[in-house]
C-alpha positions in Angstrom: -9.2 -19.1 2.3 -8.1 -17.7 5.7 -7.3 -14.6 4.3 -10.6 -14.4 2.5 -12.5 -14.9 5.8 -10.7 -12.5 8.0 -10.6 -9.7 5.0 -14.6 -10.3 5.0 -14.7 -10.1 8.3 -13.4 -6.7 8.9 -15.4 -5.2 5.9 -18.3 -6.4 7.7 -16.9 -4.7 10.9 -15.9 -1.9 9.1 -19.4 -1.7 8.1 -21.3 -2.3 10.6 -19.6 0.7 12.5 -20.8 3.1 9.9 -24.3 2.2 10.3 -24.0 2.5 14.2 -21.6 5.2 14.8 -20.5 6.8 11.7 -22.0 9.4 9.4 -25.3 8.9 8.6 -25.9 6.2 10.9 -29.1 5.7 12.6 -28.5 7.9 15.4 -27.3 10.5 13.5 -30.6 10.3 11.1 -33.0 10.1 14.4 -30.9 13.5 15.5 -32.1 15.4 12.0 -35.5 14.2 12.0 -35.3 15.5 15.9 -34.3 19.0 14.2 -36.2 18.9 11.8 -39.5 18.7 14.0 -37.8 22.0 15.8 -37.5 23.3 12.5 -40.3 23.1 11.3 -42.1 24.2 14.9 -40.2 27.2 14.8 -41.6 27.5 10.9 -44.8 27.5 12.2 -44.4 29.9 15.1 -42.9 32.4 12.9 -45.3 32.2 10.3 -48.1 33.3 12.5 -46.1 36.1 13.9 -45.4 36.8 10.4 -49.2 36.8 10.0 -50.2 39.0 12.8 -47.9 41.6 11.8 -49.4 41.5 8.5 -52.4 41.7 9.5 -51.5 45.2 11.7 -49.7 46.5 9.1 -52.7 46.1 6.9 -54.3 47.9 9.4 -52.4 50.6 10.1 -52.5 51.5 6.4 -56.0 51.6 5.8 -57.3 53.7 8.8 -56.6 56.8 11.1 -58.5 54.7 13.7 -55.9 52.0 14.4 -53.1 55.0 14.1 -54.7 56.7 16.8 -55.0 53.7 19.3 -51.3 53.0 18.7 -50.8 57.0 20.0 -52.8 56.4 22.5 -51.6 53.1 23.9 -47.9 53.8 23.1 -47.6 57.2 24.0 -50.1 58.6 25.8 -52.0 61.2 22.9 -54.5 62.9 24.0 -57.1 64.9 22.2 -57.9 68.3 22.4 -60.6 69.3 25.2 -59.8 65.8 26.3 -59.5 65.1 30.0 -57.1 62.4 31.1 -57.0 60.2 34.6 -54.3 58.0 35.5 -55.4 55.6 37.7 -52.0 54.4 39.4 -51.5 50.4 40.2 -51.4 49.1 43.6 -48.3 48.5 45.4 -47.9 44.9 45.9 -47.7 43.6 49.5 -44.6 41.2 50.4 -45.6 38.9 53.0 
C-alpha cells in the first residue's frame, strides 16, 4: 500500500508541474493570449494602412488631379507660365 501511495504521489507531483511550469501551463497560455492581443493590434494597424493606401491608389487611378498634386508635392512640377516662390524655413535658435 506504501508503494501505491508514494507512486500516486509523484504522479500528482509530476502533474502538478506541468500545469505550473510545463508546456501549456497557465503561464505559458496567459503569454499567447498576451501575443495574441499584439497580434491582433498589429492586425488592425495594418489593415488601415492597408486601407489608406487603397484608397490613394484608387485615387491615383481615376484622376489627373491627384497625379499632379503628387508632382507637385514630391517633386517640385511646375506648370508652364507658372511662377514659383520658395519661402525658406527659419533657422532654429539654440538657447
Amino acid at each position: 500500500m506504501k508503494w501505491l501511495f508514494a507512486v500516486l504521489l509523484i504522479l500528482l507531483a509530476a502533474l502538478q508541474y506541468r500545469l505550473w511550469y510545463g508546456e501549456g501551463s497557465l503561464a505559458h497560455a496567459a503569454q499567447l493570449e498576451r501575443d495574441i492581443k499584439q497580434q491582433q493590434a498589429e492586425n488592425d494597424r495594418m489593415r488601415e494602412r492597408n486601407r489608406i493606401l487603397d484608397v490613394e491608389v484608387q485615387d491615383l487611378k481615376s484622376g489627373a488631379d491627384s497625379v499632379e498634386e503628387r508632382a507637385r508635392n514630391d517633386i517640385g512640377m511646375i506648370k508652364k507660365d507658372e511662377t514659383f516662390f520658395m519661402i525658406p524655413a527659419k533657422k532654429k535658435t539654440e538657447n
